[in-house]
PyMOL Python script that loads the backbone (N, CA, C, O; Angstrom):
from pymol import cmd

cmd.read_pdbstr("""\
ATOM      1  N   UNK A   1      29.260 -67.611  -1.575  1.00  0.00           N
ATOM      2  CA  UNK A   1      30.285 -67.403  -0.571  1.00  0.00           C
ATOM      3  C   UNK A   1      30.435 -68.678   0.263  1.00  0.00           C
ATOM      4  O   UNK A   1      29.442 -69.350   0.540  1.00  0.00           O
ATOM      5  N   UNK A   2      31.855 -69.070   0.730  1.00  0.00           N
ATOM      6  CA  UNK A   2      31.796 -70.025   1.104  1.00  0.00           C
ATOM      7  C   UNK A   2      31.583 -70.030   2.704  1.00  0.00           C
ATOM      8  O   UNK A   2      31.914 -69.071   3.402  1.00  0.00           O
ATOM      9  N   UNK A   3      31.002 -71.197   3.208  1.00  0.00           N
ATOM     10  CA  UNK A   3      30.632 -71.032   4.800  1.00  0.00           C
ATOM     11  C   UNK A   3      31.547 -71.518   5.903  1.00  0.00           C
ATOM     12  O   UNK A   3      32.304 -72.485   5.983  1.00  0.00           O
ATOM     13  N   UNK A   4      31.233 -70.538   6.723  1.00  0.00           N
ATOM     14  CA  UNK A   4      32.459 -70.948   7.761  1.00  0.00           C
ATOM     15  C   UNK A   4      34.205 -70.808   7.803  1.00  0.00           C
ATOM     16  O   UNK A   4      35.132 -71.431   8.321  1.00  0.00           O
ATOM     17  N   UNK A   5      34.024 -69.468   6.834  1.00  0.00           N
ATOM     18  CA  UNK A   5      35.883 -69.442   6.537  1.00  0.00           C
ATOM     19  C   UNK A   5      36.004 -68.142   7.135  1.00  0.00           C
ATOM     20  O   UNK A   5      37.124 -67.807   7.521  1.00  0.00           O
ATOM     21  N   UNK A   6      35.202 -67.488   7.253  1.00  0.00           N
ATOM     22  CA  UNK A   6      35.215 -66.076   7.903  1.00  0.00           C
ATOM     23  C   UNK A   6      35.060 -65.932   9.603  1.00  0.00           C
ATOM     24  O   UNK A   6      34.170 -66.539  10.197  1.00  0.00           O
ATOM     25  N   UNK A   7      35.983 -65.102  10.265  1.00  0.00           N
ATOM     26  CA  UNK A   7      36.242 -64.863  12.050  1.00  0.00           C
ATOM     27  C   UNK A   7      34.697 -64.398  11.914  1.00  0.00           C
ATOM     28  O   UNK A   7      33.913 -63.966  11.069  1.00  0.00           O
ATOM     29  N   UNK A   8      34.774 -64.863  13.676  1.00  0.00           N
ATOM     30  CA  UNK A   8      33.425 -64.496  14.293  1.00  0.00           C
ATOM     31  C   UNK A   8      34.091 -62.686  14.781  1.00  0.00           C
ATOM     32  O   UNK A   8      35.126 -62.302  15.326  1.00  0.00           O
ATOM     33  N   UNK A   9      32.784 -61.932  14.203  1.00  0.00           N
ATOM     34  CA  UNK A   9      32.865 -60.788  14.467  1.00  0.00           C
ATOM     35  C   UNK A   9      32.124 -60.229  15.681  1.00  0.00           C
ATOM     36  O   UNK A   9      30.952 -60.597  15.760  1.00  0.00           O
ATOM     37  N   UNK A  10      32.450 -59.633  16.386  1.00  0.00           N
ATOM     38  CA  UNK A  10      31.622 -59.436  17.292  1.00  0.00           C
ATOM     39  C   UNK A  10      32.131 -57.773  18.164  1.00  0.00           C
ATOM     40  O   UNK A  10      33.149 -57.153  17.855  1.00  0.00           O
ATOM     41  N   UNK A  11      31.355 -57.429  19.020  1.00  0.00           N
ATOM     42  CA  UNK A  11      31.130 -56.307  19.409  1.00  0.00           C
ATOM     43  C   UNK A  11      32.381 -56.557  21.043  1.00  0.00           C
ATOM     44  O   UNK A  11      31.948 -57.538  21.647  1.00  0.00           O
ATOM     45  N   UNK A  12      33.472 -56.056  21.683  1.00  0.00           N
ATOM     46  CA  UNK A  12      34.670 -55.868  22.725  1.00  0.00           C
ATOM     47  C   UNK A  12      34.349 -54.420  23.231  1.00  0.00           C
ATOM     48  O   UNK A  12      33.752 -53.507  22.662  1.00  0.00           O
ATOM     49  N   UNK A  13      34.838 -54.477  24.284  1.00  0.00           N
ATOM     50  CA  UNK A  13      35.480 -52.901  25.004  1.00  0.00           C
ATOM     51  C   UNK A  13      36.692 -52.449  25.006  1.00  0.00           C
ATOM     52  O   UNK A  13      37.484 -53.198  25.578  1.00  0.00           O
ATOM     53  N   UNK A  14      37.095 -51.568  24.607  1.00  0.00           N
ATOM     54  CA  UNK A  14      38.626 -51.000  24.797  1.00  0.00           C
ATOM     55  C   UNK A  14      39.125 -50.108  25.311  1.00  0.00           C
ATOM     56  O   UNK A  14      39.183 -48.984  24.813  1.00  0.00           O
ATOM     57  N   UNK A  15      39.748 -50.545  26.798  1.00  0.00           N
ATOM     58  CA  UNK A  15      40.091 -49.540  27.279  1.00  0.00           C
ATOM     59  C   UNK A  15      41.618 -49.149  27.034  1.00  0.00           C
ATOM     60  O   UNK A  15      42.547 -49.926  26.813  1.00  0.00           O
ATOM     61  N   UNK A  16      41.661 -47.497  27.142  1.00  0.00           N
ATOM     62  CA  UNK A  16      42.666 -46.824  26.682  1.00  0.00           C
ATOM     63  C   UNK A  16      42.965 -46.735  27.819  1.00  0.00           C
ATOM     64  O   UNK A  16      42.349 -47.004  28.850  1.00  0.00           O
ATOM     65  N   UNK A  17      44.696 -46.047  27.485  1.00  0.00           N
ATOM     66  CA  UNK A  17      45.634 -45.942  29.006  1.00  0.00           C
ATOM     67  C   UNK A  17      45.348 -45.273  29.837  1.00  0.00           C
ATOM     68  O   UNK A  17      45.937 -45.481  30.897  1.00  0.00           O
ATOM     69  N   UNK A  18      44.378 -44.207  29.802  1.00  0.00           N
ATOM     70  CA  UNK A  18      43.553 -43.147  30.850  1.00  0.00           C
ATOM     71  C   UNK A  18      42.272 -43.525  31.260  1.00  0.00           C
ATOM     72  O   UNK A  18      41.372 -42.754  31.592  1.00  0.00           O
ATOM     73  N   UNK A  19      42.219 -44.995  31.217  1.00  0.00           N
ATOM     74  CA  UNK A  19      40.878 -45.744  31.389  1.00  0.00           C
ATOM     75  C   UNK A  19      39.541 -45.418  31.076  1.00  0.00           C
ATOM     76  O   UNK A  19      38.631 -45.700  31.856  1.00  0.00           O
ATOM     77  N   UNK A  20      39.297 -44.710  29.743  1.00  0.00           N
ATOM     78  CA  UNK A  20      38.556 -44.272  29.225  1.00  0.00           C
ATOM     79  C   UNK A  20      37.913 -45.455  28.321  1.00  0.00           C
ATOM     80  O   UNK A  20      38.826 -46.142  27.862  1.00  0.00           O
ATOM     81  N   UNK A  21      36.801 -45.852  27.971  1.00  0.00           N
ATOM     82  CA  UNK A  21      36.550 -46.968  27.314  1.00  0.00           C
ATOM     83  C   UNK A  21      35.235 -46.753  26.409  1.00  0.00           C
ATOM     84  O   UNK A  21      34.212 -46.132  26.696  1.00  0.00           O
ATOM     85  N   UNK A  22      35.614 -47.558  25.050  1.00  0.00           N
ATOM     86  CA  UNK A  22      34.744 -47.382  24.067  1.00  0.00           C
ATOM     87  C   UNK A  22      34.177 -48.922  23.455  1.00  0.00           C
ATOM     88  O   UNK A  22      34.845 -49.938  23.646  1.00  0.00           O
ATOM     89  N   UNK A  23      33.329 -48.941  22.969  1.00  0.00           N
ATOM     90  CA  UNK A  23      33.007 -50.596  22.437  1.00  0.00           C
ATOM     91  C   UNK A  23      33.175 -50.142  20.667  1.00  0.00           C
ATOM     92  O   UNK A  23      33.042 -49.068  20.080  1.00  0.00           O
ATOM     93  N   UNK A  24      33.540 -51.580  20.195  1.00  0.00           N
ATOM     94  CA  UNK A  24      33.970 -51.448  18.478  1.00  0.00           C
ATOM     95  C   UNK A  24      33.620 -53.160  18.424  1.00  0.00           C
ATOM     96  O   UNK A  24      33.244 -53.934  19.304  1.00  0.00           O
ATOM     97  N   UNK A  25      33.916 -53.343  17.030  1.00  0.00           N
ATOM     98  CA  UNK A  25      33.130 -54.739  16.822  1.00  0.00           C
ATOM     99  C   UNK A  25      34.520 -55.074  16.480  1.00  0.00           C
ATOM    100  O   UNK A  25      35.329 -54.146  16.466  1.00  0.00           O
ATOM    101  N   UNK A  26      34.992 -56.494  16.148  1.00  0.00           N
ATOM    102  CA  UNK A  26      36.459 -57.527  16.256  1.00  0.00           C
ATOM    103  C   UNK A  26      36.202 -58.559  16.216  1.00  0.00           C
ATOM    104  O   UNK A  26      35.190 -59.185  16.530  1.00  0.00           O
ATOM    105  N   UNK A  27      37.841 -59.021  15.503  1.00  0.00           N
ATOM    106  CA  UNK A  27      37.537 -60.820  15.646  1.00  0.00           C
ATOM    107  C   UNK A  27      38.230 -60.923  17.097  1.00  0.00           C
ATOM    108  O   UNK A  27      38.235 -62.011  17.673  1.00  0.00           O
ATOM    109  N   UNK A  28      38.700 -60.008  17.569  1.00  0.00           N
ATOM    110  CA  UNK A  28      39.574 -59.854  19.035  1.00  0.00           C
ATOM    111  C   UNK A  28      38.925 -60.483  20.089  1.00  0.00           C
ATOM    112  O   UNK A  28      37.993 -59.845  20.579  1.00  0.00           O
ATOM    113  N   UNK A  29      39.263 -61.932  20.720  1.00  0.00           N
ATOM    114  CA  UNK A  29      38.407 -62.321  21.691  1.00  0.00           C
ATOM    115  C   UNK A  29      37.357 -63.138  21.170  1.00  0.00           C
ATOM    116  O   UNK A  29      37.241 -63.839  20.165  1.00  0.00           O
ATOM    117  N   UNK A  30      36.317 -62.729  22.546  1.00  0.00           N
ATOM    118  CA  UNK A  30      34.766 -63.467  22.065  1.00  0.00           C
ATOM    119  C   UNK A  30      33.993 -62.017  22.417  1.00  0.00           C
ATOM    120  O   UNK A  30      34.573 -60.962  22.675  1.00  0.00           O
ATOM    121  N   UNK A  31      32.475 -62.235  22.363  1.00  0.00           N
ATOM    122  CA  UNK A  31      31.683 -61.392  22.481  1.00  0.00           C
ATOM    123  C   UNK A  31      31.852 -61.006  23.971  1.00  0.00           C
ATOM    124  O   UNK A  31      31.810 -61.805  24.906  1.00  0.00           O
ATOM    125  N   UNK A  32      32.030 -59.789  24.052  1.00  0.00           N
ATOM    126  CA  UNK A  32      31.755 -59.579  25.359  1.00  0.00           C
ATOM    127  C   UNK A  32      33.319 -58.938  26.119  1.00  0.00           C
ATOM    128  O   UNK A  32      33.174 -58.357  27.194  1.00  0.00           O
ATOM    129  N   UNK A  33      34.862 -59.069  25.504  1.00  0.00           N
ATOM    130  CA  UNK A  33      35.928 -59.368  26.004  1.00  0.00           C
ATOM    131  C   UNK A  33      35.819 -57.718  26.558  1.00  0.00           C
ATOM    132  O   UNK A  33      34.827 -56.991  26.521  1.00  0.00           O
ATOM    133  N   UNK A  34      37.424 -57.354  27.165  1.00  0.00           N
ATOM    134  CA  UNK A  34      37.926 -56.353  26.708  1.00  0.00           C
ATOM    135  C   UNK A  34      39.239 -56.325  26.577  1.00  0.00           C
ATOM    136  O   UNK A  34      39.885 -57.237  27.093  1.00  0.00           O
ATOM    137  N   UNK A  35      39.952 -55.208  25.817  1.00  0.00           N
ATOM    138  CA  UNK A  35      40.862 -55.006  25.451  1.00  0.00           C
ATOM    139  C   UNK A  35      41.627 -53.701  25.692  1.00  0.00           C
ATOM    140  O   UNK A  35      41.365 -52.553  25.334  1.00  0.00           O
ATOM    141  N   UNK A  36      43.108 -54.430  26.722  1.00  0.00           N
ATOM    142  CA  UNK A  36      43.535 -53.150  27.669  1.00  0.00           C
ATOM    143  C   UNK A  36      44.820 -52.701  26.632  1.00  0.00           C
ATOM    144  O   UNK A  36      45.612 -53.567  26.260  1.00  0.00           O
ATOM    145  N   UNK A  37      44.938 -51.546  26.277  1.00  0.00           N
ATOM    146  CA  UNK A  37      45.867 -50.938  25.424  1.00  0.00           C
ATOM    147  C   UNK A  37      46.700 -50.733  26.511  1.00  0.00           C
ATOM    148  O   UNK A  37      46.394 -50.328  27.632  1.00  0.00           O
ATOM    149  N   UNK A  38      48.292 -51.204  25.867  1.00  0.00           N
ATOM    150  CA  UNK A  38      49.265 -50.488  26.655  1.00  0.00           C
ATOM    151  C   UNK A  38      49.873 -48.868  25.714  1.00  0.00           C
ATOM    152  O   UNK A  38      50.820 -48.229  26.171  1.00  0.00           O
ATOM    153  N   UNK A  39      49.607 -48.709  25.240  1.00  0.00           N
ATOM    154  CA  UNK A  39      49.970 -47.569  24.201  1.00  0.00           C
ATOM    155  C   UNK A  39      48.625 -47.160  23.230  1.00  0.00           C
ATOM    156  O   UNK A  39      48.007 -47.901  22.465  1.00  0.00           O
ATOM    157  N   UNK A  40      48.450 -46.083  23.455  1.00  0.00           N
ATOM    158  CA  UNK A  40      47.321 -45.697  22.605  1.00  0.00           C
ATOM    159  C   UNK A  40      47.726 -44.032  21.960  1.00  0.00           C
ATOM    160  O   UNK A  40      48.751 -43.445  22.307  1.00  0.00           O
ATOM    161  N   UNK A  41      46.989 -43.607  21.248  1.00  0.00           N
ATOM    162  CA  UNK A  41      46.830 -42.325  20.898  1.00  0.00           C
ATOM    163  C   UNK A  41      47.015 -41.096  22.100  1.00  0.00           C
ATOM    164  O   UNK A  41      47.334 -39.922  21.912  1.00  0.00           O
ATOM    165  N   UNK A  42      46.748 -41.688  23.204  1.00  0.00           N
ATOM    166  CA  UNK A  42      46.742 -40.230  24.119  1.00  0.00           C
ATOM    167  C   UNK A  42      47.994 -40.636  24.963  1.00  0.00           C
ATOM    168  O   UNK A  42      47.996 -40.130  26.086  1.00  0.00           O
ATOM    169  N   UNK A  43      49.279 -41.605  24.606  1.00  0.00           N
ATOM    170  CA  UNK A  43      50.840 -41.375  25.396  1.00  0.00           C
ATOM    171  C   UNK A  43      51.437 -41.958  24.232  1.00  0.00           C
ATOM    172  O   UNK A  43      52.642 -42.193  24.317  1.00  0.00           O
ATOM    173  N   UNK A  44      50.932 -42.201  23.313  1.00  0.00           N
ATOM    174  CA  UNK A  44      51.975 -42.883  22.353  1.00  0.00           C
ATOM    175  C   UNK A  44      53.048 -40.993  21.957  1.00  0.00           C
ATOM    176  O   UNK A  44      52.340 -39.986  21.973  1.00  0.00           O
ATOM    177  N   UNK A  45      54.321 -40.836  21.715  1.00  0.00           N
ATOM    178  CA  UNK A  45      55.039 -39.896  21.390  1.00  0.00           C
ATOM    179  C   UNK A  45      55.073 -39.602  19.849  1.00  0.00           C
ATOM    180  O   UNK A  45      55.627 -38.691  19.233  1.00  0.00           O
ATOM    181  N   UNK A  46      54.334 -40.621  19.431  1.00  0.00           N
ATOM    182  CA  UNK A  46      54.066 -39.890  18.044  1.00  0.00           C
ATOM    183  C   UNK A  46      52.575 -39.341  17.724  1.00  0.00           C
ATOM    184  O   UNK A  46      52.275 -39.071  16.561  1.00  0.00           O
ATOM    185  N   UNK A  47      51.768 -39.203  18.645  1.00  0.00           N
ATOM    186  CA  UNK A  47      50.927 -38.250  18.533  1.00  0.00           C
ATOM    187  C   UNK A  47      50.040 -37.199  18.999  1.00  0.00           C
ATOM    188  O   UNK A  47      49.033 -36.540  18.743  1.00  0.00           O
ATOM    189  N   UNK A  48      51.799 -37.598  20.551  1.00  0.00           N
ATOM    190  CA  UNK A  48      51.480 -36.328  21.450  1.00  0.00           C
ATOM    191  C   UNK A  48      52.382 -35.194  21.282  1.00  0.00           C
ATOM    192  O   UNK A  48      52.253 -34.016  21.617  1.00  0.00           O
ATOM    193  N   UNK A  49      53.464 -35.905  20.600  1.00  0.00           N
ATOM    194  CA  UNK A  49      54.776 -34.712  20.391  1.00  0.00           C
ATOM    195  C   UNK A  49      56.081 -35.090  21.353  1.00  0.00           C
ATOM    196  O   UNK A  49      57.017 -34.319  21.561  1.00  0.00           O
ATOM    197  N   UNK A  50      55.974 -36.218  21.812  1.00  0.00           N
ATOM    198  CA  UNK A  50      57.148 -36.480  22.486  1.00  0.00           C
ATOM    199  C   UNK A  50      56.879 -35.936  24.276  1.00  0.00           C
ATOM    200  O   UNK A  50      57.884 -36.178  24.944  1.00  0.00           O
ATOM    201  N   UNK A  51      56.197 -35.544  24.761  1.00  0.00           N
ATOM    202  CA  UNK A  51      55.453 -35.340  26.098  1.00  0.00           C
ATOM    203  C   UNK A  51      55.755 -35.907  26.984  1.00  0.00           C
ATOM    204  O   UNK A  51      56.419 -35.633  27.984  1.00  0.00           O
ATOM    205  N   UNK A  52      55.067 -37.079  26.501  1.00  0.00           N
ATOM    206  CA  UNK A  52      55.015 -38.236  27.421  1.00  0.00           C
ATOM    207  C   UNK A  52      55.814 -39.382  27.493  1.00  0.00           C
ATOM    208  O   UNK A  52      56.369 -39.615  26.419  1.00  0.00           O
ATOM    209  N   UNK A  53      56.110 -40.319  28.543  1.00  0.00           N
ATOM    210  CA  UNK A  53      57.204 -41.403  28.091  1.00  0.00           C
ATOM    211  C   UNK A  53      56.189 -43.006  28.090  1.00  0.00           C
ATOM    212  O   UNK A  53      55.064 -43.213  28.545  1.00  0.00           O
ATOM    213  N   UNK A  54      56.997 -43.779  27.494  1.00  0.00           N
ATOM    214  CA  UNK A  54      56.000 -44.704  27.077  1.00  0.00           C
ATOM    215  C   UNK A  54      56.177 -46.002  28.240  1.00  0.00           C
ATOM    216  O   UNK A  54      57.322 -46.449  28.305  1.00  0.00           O
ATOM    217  N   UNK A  55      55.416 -46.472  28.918  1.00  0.00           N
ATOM    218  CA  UNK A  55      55.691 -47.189  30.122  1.00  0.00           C
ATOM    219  C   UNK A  55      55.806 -48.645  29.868  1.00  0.00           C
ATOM    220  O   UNK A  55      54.934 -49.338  29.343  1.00  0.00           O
ATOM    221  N   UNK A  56      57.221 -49.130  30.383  1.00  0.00           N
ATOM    222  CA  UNK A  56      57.796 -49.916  30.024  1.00  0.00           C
ATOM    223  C   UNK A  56      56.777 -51.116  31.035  1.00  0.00           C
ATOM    224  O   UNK A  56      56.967 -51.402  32.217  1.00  0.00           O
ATOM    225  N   UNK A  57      55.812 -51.590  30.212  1.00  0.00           N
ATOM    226  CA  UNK A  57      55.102 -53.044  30.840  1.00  0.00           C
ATOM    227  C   UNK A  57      56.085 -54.554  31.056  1.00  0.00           C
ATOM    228  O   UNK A  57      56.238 -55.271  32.044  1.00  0.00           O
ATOM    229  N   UNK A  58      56.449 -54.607  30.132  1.00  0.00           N
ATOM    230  CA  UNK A  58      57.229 -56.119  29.773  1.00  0.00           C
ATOM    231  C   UNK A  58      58.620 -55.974  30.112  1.00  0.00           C
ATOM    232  O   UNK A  58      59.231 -57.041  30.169  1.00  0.00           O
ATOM    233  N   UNK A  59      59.516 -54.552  30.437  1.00  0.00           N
ATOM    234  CA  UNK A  59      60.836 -54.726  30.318  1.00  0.00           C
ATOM    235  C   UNK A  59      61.622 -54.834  29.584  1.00  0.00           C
ATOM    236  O   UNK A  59      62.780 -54.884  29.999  1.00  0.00           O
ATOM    237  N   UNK A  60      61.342 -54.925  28.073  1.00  0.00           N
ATOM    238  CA  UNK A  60      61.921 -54.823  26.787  1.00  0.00           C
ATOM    239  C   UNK A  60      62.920 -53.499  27.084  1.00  0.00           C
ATOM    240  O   UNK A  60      64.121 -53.529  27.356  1.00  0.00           O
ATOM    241  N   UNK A  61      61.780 -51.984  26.905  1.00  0.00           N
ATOM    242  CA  UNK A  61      62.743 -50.771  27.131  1.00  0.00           C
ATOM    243  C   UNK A  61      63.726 -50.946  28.312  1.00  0.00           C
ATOM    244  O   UNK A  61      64.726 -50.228  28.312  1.00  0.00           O
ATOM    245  N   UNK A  62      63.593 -51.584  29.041  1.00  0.00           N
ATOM    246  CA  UNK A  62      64.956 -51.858  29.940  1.00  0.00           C
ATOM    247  C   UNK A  62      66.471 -52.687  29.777  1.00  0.00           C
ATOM    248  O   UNK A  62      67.630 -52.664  30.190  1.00  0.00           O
ATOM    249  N   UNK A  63      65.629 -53.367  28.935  1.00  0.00           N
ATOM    250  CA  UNK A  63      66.377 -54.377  28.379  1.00  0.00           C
ATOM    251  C   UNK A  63      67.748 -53.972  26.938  1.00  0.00           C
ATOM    252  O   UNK A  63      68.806 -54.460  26.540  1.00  0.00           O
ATOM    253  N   UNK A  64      66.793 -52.735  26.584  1.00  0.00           N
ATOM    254  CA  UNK A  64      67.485 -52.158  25.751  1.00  0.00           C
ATOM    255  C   UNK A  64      68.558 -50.930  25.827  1.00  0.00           C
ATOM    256  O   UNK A  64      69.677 -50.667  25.385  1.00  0.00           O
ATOM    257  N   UNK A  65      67.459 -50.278  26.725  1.00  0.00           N
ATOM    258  CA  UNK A  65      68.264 -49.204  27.286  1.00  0.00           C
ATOM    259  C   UNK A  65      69.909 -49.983  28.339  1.00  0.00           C
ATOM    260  O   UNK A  65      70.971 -49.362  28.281  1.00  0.00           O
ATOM    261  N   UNK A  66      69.801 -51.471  29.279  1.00  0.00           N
ATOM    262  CA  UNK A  66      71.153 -51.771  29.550  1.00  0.00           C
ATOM    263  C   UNK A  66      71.854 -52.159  28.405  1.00  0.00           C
ATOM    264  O   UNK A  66      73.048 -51.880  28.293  1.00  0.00           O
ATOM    265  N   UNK A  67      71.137 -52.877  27.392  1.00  0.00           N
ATOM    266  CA  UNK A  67      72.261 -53.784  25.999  1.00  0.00           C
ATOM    267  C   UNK A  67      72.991 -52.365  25.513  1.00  0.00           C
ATOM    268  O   UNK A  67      74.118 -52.487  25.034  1.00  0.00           O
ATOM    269  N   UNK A  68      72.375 -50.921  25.611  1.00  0.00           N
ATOM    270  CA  UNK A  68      73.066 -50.186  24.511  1.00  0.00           C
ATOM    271  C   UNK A  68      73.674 -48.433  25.197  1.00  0.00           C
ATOM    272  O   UNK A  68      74.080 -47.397  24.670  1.00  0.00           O
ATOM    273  N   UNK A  69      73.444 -48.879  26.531  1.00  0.00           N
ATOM    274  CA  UNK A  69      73.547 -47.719  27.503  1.00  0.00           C
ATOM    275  C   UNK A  69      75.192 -47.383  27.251  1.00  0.00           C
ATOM    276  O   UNK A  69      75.383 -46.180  27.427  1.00  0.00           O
ATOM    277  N   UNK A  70      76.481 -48.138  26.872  1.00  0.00           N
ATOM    278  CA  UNK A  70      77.207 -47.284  26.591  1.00  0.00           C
ATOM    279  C   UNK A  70      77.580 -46.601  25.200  1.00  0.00           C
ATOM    280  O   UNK A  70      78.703 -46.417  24.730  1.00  0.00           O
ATOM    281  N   UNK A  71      76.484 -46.313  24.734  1.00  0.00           N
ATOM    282  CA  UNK A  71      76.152 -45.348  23.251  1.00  0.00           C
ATOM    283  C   UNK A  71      75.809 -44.635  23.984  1.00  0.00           C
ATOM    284  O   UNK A  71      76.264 -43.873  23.132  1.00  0.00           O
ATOM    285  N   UNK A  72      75.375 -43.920  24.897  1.00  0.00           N
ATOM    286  CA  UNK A  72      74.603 -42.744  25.710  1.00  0.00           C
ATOM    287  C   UNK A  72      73.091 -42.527  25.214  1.00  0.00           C
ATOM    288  O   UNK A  72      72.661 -41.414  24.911  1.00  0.00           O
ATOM    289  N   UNK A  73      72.278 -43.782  25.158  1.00  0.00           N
ATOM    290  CA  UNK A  73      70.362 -43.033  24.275  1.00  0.00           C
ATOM    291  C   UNK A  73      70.055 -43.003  25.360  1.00  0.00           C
ATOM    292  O   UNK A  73      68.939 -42.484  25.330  1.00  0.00           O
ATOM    293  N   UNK A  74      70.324 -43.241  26.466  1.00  0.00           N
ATOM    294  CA  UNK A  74      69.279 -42.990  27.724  1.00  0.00           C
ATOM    295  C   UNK A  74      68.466 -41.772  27.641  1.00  0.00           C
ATOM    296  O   UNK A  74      67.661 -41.505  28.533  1.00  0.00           O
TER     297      UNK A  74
END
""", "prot")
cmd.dss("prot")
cmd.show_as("cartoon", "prot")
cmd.util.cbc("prot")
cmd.orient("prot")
């Protein structure tokens, strides 16, 4: 096997959107990071059933919802 072509793997924290947090190993970061989900399993609408709405961090969904607001998707 050849040396040095493979990510450093290492052990992160991840916290989910209800600030619940678990450790998993990753090339994500360095040892030690963490990693803040803006969408996870417990508000994403595809695997709560549509419940919840998905919170617009960056402004994209805003961005979209004015480019296409006279189609009526609001």
């Amino acid at each position: 096997m050849k040396k040095d072509i493979h990510p450093d793997y290492h052990e992160i924290t991840v916290i989910m959107t209800d600030g619940t947090e678990y450790k998993t190993r990753s090339t994500y970061g360095k040892e030690g990071d963490s990693l803040r989900l803006d969408i996870d399993p417990t508000t994403h609408p595809a695997w709560t059933g549509g419940t919840h709405r998905l919170l617009d961090t960056g402004g994209q969904l805003a961005r979209f919802n004015k480019r296409f607001e006279q189609f009526g998707l609001k």
